[in-house]
C-alpha positions as CSV (number, residue, x, y, z in Angstrom):
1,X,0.0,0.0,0.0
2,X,2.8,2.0,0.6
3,X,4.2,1.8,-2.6
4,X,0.9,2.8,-4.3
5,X,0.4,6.1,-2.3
6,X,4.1,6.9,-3.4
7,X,3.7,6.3,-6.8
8,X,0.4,8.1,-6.8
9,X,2.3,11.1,-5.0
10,X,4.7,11.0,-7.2
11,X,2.2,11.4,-10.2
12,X,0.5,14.4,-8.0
13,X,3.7,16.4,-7.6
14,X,4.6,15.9,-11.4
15,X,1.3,16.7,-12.4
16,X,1.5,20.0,-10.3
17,X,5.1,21.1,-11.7
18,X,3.8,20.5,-15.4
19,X,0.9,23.5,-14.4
20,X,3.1,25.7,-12.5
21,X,5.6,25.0,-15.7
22,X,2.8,26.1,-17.8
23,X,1.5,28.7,-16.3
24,X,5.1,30.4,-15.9
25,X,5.2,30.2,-20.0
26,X,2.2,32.7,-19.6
27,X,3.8,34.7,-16.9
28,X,7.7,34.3,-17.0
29,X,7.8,37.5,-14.3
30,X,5.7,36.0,-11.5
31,X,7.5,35.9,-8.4
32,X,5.0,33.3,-6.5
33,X,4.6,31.2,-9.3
34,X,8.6,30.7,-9.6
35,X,8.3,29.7,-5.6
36,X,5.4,27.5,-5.6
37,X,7.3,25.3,-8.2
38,X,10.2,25.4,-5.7
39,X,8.5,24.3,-3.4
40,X,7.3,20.9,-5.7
41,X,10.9,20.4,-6.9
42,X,12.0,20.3,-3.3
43,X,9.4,17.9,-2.6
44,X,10.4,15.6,-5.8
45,X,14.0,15.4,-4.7
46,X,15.6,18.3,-6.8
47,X,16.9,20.7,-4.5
48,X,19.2,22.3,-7.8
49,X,16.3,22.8,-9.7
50,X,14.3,24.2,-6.1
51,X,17.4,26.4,-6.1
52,X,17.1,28.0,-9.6
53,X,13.5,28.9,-9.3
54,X,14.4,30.6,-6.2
55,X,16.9,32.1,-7.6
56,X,15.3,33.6,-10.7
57,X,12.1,34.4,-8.4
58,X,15.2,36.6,-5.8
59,X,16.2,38.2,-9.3
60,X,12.7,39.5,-10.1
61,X,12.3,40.7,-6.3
62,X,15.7,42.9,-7.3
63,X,13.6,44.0,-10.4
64,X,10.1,45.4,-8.8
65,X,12.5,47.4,-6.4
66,X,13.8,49.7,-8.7
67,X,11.7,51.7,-11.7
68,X,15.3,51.5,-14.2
69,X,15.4,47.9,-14.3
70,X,15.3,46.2,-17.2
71,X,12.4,44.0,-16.0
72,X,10.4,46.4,-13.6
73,X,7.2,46.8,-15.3
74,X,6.8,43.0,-15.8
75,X,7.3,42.1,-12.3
76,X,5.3,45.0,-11.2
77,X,2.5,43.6,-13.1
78,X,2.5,40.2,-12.4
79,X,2.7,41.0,-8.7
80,X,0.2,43.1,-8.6
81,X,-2.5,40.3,-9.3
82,X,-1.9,39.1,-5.7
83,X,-1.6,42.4,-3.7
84,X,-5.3,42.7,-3.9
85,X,-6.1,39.3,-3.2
86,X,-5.8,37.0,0.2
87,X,-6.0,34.0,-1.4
88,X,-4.8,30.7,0.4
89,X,-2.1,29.7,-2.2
90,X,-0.4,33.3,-1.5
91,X,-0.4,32.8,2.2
92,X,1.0,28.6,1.9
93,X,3.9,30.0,-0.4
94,X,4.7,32.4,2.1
95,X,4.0,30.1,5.2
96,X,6.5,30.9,7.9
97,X,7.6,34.3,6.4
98,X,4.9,36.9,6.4
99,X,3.7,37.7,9.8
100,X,-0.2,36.2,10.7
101,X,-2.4,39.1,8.1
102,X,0.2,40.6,6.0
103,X,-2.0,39.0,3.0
104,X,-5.1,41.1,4.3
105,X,-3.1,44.6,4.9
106,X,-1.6,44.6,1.7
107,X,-5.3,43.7,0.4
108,X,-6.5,46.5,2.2
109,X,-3.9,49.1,1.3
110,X,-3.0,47.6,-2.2
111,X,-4.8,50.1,-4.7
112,X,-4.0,53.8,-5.3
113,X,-6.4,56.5,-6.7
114,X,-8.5,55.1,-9.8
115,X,-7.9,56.0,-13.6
116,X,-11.1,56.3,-15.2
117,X,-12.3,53.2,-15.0
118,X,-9.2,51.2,-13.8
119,X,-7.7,50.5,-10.4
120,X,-4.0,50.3,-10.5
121,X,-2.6,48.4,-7.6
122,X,0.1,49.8,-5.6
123,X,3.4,50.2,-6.0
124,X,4.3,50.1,-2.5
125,X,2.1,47.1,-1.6
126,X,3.8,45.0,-4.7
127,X,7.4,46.1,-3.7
128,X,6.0,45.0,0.4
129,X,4.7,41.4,-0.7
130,X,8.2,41.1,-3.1
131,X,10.2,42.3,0.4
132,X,8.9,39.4,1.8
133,X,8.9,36.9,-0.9
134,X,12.8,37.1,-1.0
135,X,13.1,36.1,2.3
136,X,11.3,32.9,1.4
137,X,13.5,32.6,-2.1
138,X,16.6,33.2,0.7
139,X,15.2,29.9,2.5
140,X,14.8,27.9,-0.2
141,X,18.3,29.0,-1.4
142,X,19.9,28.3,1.8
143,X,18.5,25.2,2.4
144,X,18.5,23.6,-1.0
145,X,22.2,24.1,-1.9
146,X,22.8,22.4,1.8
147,X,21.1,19.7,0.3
148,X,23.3,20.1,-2.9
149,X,26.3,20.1,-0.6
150,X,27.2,23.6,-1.8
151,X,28.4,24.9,1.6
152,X,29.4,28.1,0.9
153,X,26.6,29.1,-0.8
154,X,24.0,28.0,1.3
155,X,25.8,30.5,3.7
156,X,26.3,33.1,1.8
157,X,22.6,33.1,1.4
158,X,21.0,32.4,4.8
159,X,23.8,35.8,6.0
160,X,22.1,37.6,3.3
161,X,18.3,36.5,4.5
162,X,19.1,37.2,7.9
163,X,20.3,40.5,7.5
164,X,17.0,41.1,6.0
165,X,15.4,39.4,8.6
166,X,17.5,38.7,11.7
167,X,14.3,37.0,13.5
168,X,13.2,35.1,11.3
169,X,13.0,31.7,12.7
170,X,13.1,28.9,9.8
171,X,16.8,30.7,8.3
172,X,18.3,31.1,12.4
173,X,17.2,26.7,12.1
174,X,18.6,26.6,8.7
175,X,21.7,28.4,9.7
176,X,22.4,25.5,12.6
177,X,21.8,23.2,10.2
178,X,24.6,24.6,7.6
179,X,27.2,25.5,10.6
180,X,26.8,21.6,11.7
181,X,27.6,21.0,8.6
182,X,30.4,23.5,8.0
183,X,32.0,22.2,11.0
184,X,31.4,18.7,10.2
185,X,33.4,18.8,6.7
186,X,36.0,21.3,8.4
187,X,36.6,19.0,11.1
188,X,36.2,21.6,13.9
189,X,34.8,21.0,17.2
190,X,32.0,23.8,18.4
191,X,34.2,26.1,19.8
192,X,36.2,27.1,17.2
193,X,35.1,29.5,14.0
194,X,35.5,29.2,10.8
195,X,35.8,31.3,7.4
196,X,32.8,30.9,5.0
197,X,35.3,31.1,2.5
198,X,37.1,27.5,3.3
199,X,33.6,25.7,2.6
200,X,33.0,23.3,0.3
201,X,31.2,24.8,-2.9
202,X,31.4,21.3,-5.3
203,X,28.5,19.2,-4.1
204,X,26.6,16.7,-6.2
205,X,22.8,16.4,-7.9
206,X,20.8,14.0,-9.9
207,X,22.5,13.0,-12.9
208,X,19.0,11.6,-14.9
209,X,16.3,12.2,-18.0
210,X,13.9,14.1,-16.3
211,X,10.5,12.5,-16.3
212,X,9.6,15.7,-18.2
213,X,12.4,16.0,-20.8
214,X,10.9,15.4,-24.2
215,X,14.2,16.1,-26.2
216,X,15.9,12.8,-25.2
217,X,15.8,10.8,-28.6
218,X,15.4,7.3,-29.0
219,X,19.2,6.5,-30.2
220,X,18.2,3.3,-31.3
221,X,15.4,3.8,-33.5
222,X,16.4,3.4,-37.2
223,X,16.1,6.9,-37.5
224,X,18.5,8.0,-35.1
225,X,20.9,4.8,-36.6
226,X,20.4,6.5,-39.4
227,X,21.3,9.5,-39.1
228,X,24.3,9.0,-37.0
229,X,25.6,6.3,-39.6
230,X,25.3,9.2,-42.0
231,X,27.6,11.1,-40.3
232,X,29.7,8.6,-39.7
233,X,30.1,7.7,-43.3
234,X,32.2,10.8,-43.7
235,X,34.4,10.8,-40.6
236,X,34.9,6.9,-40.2
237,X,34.1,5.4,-43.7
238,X,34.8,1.7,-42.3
239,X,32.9,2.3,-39.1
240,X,29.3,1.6,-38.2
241,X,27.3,2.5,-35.0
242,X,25.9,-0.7,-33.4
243,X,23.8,-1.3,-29.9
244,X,25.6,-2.7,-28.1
245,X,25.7,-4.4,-24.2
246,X,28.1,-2.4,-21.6
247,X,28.9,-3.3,-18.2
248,X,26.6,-0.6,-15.3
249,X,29.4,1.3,-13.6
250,X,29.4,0.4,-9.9
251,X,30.0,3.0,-6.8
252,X,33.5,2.6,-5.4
253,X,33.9,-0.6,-3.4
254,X,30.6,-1.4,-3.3
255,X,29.2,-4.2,-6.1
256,X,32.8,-4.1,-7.1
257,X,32.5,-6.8,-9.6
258,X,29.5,-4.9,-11.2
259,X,27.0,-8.3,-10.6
260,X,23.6,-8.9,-9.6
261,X,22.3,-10.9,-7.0
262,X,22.4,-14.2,-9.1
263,X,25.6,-13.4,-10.3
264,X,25.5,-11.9,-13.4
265,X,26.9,-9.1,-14.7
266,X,24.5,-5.5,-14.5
267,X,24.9,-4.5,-18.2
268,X,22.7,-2.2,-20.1
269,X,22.6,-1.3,-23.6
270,X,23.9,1.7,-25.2
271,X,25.5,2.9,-28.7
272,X,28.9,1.8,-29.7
273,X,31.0,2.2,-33.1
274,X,32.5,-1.1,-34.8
275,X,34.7,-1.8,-37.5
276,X,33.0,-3.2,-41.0
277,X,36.0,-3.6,-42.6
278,X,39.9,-4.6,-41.2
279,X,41.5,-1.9,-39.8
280,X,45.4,-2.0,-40.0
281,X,47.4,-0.9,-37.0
282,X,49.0,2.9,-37.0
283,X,45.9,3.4,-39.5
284,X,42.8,6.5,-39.0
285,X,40.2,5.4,-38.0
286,X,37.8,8.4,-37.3
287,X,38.5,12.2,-38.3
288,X,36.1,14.0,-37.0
289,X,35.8,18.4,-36.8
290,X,33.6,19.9,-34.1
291,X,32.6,23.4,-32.9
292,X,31.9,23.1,-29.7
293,X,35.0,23.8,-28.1
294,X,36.3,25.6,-25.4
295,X,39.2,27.9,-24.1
296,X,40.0,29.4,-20.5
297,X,42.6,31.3,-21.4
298,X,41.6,35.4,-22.0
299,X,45.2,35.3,-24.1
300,X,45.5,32.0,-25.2
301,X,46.6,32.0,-28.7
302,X,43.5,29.3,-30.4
303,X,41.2,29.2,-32.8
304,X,37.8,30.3,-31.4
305,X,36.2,28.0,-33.6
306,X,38.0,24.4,-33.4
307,X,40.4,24.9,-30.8
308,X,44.1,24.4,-32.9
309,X,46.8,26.7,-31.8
310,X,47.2,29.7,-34.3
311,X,50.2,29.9,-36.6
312,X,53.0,32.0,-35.4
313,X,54.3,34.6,-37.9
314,X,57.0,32.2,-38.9
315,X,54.9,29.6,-40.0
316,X,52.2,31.0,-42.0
317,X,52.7,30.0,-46.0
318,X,55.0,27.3,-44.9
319,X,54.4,23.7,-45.4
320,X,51.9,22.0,-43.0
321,X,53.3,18.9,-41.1
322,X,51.8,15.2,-42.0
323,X,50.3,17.6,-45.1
324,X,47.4,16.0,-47.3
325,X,45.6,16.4,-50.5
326,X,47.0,19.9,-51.9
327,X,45.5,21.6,-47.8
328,X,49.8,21.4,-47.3
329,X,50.5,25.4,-46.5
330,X,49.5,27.1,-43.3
331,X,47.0,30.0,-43.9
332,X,46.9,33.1,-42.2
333,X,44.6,33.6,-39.2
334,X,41.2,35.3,-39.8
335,X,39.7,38.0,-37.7
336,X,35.9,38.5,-37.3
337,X,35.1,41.9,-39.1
338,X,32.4,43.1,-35.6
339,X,35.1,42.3,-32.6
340,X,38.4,41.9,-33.9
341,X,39.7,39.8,-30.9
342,X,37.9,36.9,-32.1
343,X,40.5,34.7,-34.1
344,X,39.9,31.6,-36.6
345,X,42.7,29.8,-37.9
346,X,41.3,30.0,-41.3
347,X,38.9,31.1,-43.5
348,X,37.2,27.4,-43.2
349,X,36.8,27.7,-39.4
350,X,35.4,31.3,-39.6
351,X,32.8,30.7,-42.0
352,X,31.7,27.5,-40.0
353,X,31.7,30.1,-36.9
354,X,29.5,32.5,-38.8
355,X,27.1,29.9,-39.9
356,X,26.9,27.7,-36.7
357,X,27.2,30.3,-33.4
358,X,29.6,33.5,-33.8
359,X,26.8,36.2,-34.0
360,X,25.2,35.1,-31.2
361,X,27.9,35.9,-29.2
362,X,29.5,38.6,-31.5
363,X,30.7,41.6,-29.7
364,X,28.9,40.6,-26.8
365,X,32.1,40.0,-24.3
366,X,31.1,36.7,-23.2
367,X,34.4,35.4,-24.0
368,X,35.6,37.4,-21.1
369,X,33.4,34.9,-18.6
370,X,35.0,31.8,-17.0
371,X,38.4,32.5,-18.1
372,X,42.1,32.4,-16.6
373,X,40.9,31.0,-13.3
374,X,43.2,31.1,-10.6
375,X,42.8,27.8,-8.7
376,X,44.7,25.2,-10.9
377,X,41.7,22.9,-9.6
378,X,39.2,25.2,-10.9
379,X,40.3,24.5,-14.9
380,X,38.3,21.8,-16.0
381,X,35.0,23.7,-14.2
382,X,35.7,26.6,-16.6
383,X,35.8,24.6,-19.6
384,X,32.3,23.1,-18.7
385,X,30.8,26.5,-18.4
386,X,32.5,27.7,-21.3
387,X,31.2,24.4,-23.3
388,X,27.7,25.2,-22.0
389,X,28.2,28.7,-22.9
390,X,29.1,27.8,-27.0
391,X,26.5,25.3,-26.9
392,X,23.9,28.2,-25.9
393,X,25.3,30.3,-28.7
394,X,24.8,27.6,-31.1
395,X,21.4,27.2,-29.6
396,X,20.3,30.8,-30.1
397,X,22.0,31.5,-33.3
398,X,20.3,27.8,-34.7
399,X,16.8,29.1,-33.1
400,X,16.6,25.5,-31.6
401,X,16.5,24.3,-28.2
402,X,19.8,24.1,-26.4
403,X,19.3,19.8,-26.2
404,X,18.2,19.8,-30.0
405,X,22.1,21.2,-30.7
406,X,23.3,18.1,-32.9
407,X,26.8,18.0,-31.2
408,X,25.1,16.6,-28.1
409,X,21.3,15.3,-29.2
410,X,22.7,11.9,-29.6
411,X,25.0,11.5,-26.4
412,X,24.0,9.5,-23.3
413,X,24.7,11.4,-20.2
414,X,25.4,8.6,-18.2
415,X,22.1,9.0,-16.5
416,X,20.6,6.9,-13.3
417,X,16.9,6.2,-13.0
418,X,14.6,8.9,-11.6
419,X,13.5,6.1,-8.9
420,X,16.8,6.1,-7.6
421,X,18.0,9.4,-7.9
422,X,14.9,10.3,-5.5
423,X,16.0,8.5,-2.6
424,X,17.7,11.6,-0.3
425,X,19.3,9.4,2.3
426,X,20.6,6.1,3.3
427,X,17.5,4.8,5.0
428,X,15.6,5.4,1.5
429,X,13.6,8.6,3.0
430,X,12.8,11.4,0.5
431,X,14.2,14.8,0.9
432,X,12.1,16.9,2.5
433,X,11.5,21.3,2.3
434,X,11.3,20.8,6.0
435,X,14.4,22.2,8.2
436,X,13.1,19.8,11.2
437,X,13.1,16.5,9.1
438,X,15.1,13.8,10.0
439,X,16.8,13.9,6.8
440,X,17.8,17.2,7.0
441,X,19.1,16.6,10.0
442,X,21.1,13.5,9.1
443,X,22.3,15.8,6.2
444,X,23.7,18.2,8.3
445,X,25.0,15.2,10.9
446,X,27.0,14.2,7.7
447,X,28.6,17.4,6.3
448,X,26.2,18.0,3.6
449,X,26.8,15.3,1.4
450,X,24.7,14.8,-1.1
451,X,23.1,10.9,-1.6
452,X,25.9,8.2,-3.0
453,X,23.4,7.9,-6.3
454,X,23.9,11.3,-6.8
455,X,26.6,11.7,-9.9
456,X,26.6,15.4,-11.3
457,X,29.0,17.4,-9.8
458,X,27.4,21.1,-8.7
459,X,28.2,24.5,-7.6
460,X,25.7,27.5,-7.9
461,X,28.3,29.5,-9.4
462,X,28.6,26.7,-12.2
463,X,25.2,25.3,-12.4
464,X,23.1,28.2,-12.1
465,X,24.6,31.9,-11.6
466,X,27.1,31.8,-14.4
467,X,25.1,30.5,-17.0
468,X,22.1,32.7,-16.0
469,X,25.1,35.7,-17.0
470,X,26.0,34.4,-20.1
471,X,22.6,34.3,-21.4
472,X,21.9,38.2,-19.9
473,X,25.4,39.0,-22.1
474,X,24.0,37.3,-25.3
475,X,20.8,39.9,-24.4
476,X,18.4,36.9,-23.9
477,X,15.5,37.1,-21.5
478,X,16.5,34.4,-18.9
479,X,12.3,34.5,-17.7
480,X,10.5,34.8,-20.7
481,X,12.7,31.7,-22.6
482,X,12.6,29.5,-19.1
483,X,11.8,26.9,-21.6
484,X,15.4,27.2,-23.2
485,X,16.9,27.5,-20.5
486,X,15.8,26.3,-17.2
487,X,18.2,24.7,-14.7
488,X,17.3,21.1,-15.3
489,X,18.2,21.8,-19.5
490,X,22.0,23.0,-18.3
491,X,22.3,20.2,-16.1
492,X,21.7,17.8,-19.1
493,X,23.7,19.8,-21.4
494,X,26.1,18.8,-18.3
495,X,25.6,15.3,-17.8
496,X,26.3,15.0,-21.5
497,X,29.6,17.3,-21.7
498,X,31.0,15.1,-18.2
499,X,33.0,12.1,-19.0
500,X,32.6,12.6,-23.3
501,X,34.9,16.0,-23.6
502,X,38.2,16.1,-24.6
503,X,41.1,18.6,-23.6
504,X,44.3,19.7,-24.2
505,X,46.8,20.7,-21.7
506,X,48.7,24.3,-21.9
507,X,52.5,23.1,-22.6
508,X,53.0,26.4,-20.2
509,X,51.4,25.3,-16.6
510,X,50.1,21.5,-17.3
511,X,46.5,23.1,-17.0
512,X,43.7,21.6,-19.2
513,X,42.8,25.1,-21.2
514,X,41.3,23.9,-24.4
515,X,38.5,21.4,-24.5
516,X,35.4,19.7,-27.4
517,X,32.7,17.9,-27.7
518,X,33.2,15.3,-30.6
519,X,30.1,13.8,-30.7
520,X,31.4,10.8,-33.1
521,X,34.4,10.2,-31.1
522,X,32.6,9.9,-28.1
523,X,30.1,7.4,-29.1
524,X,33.0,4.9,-29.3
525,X,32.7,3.8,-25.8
526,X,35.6,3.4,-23.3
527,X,37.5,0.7,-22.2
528,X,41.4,0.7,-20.0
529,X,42.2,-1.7,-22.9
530,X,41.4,0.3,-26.5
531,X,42.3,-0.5,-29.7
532,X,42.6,3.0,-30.8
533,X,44.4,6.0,-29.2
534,X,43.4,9.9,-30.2
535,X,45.3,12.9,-31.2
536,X,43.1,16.4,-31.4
537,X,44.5,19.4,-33.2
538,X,41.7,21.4,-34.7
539,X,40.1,17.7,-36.1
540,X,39.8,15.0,-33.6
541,X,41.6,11.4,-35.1
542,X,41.2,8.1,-34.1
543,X,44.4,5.6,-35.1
544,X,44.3,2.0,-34.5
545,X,46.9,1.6,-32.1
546,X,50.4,-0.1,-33.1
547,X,50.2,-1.7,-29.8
548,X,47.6,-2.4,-27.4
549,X,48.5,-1.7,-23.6
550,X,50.9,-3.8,-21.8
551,X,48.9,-5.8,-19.2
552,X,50.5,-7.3,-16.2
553,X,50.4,-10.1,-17.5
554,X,52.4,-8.9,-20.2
555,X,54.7,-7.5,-18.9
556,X,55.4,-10.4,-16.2
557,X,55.7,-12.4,-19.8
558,X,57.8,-9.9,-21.4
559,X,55.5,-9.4,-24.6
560,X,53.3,-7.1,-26.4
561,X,50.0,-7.6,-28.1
562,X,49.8,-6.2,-31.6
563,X,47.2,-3.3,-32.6
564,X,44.8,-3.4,-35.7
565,X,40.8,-4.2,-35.8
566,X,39.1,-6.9,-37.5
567,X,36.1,-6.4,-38.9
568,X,32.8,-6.4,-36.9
569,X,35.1,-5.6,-33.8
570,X,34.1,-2.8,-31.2
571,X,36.4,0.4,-31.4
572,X,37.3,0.7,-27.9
573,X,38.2,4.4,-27.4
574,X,39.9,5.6,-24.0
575,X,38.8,8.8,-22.0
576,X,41.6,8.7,-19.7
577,X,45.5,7.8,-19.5
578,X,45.2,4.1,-19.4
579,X,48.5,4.1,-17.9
580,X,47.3,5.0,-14.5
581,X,47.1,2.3,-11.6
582,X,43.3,1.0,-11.6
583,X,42.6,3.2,-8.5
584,X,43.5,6.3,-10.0
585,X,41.5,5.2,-13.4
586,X,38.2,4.5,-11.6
587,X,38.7,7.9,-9.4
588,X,38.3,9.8,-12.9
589,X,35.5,7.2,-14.1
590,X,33.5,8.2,-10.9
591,X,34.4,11.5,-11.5
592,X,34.0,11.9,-15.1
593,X,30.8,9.2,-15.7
594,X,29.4,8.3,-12.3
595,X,30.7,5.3,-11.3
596,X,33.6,3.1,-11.2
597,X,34.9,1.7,-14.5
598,X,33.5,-2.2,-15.1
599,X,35.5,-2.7,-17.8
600,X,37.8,-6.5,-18.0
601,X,40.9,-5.1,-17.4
602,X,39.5,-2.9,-14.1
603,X,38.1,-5.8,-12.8
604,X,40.8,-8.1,-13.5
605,X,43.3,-5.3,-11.8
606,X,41.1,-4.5,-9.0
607,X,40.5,-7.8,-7.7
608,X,44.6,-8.6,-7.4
609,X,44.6,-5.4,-5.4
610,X,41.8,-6.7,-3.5
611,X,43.7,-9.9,-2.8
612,X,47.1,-8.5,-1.9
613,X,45.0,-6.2,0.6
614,X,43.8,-9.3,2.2
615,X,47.1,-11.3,2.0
């Protein structure tokens, strides 16, 4: 019986987001509505997505205050349809906020002399009822991105609620909550402070297709085989893209041999690419050009379209290395004509730019965002946002939806199911909105970490403030194209962009700084064993490998395996150096994809480990 009422709950709160999600469609500007759906993510286990509705609703507070903002007349009129009401939805969004009445007072005060025949509400009451809606967005904010595990955040914004509000009594519980946390991941006993700055900001989310995402295509439908064996044809002539069965990637240490109950191993099916032809060793298999790239370097000296490293002076008309087919001389470096900063390596890349994404973005500084970041371990987080950010620009210049983009359409994310995702603690109880659950308080109890199912790395900054900024840059309305753009869309574009990217490191510092989505290369799944290795350079290429890796057992043997494909084999492609000690390669797998790598060789590796442990 249990299980029915859940599912049947379940069914009511996704039935209730779809109508608030509707109705924000007609009223992108509406404050309440932005927090009611809060308040039903929060309740379905999606404290990011709780976060960025809170978020966009504390924005529009920002906007009603002040008659110069860009945004001011839209709030002002969307609010004012509830200062001249006391309806009971107004006074259960701002349960625990607005002192007992407020509803009725600003009812009673809410309209200002009548024009003709119209009665327009009052300023003052609207800018009253936003006053107090922010301190609700400040609690769902605070609490939310403790859930999230983003420590500092969830700081930053119960301080900024309670200096609005010192009294209010939900953010002083909410605030005990985050400084048992705080203390709990610092390691510090009660009686000794800490700096806000030294928390935690990385926290993990649900990695999953939302129940409501309608853009996830069925990649194995004929059409989509189609399709993606079309593009193939050009960039992998002897390749084909197959189903095929994968191993599930476990947690660490727990199902460490990646089987079931009876024994068998958890596999699932996905997309792979296989050889339809004999593929010699040292041979291409794959060349493959993509724009979505990234750089987080303000002065790095690439190509804003592929990625390559721009001539220097001294080779421009000379000779191109490993030249082919008559393309043998370097050209010179093309400027964009609008915002002469932006830099193609040739004519080729620029008109690609022009057609695919550039005036989007065109003399709109958003290049400036996410770059040269100072904390070495910071690096590949840029490069996510600044993947995202090309992607939107591709998006809006395309007039598509951001998960329609064809560079990522096709790619699996790596997602868990929705049923497990939901569960918000190790007893199976759901999160809860509540600050006196026992959840939350177990949350707290453990430093704010987020649920072990929970594979999407998260930070406000990364998830939701900065991209929220590049879109105002590109001059699009973050409320009125929600649709577009709306947390749980990013997140996807995310889940898609972890674990399938590629970078480059600077030959200056060791930092990744230049990084693509190849969405060929990355549909030849990854094993610590491949056939092929990869070199990118402007065009991403696949070789058969001359050798494949030295195993243990090799090596105890003294002999190598020879390289080369035979036909109907599986390119097995490698997203991480393979030369790593299995610990360190299942670190990145968790990581990078969610779980630890299942592949034979991991398994193989991992369980002589296990047994020298033991010995």
């Amino acid at each position: 019986m249990a299980g029915v009422e859940a599912v049947s709950r379940l069914a009511a709160l996704l039935e209730r987001r779809q109508k608030l999600t509707d109705e924000l469609k007609e009223a992108p500007y509406d404050i309440i509505l932005y927090l009611r759906r809060a308040a039903i993510y929060a309740d379905l286990a999606y404290p990011d997505l709780a976060t960025g509705d809170a978020y966009r609703a504390l924005l529009l507070t920002d906007e009603i205050s002040d008659e110069s903002f860009e945004y001011h007349e839209q709030t002002y009129e969307a609010m004012s349809a509830y200062v001249s009401t006391s309806d009971g939805a107004l006074r259960d969004v701002l349960q625990g906020v607005a002192p007992a009445g407020l509803a009725e007072e600003i009812a009673a005060t809410s309209v200002s002399e009548p024009s003709g025949n119209e009665v327009t509400p009052d300023l003052t009451a609207c800018q009253k009822l936003a006053s107090v809606a922010a301190i609700r967005c400040y609690q769902i904010l605070s609490l939310n991105l403790l859930l999230c595990g983003s420590l500092r955040s969830a700081h930053s914004f119960c301080e900024r609620g309670l200096a609005a509000d010192a009294s209010n009594a939900e953010l002083q519980q909410i605030k005990k909550l985050i400084d048992t946390a705080a203390r709990k991941r610092l390691r510090l006993s009660n009686d000794v402070g800490y700096n806000s700055a030294d928390l935690p900001e990385r926290g993990l989310v649900r990695r999953e297709v939302y129940p409501w995402n309608t853009y996830e295509p069925d990649r194995f439908s004929a059409e989509s085989l189609a399709f993606l064996n079309g593009e193939l044809a050009q960039a992998a002539p002897k390749c084909e893209v197959r189903a095929t069965e994968l191993p599930i990637l476990t947690e660490q240490g727990s199902q460490g041999d990646g089987s079931n109950n009876k024994g068998a191993a958890a596999t699932c099916w996905q997309l792979g690419v296989f050889a339809k032809e004999p593929i010699a060793p040292g041979e291409p298999v794959l060349r493959e050009y993509s724009l979505l790239t990234a750089n987080n370097r303000s002065k790095q000296s690439a190509c804003d379209a592929c990625g390559t490293e721009l001539p220097t002076l001294a080779e421009i008309g000379k000779k191109k290395k490993n030249a082919k087919d008559g393309d043998d001389v370097v050209a010179a470096p093309v400027s964009c004509p609008e915002c002469y900063d932006t830099v193609f390596c040739d004519e080729f890349c620029f008109e690609q730019a022009q057609e695919k994404y550039h005036p989007s973005v065109c003399e709109t500084d958003v290049d400036s965002i996410a770059k040269d970041p100072k904390d070495a371990r910071d690096s590949d987080d840029a490069l996510y946002v600044l993947l995202l950010a090309r992607l939107l620009a591709m998006a809006a210049h395309q007039e598509c939806h951001p998960l329609e983009v064809n560079e990522i359409k096709y790619i699996w994310g790596d997602f868990m199911p929705s049923a497990t995702n939901a569960k918000g603690s190790a007893s199976g109880e759901e999160l809860s909105l509540s600050v006196s659950s026992p959840a939350m308080a177990a949350m707290a109890a453990a430093g704010g970490i987020p649920p072990a199912a929970w594979s999407l790395p998260f930070s406000f900054e990364a998830n939701i403030a900065t991209p929220l900024h590049i879109l105002e840059k590109m001059d699009l309305d973050v409320f009125a194209e929600l649709a577009q753009y709306d947390v749980w869309v990013l997140n996807t574009a995310y889940s898609k962009f972890r674990g399938t990217a590629s970078a480059r490191k600077s030959r200056r510092d060791g930092r990744p700084d230049v990084a693509a989505v190849h969405p060929l290369w990355c549909l030849a799944n990854h094993d610590c064993d491949p056939n092929v290795t990869w070199e990118w350079g402007g065009r991403m290429v696949l070789w058969a490998r001359d050798e494949r890796v030295q195993l243990d057992k090799d090596k105890a043997e003294g002999r190598t395996r020879p390289g080369g494909i035979t036909a109907g084999q599986e390119i097995l492609n490698h997203y991480c150096d393979v030369n790593l000690p299995v610990q360190l390669r299942r670190e990145w797998a968790s990581g990078s994809l969610g779980g630890a790598c299942m592949c034979q060789r991991c398994k193989n590796e991992a369980a002589v480990e296990a047994e020298k442990e033991e010995a």
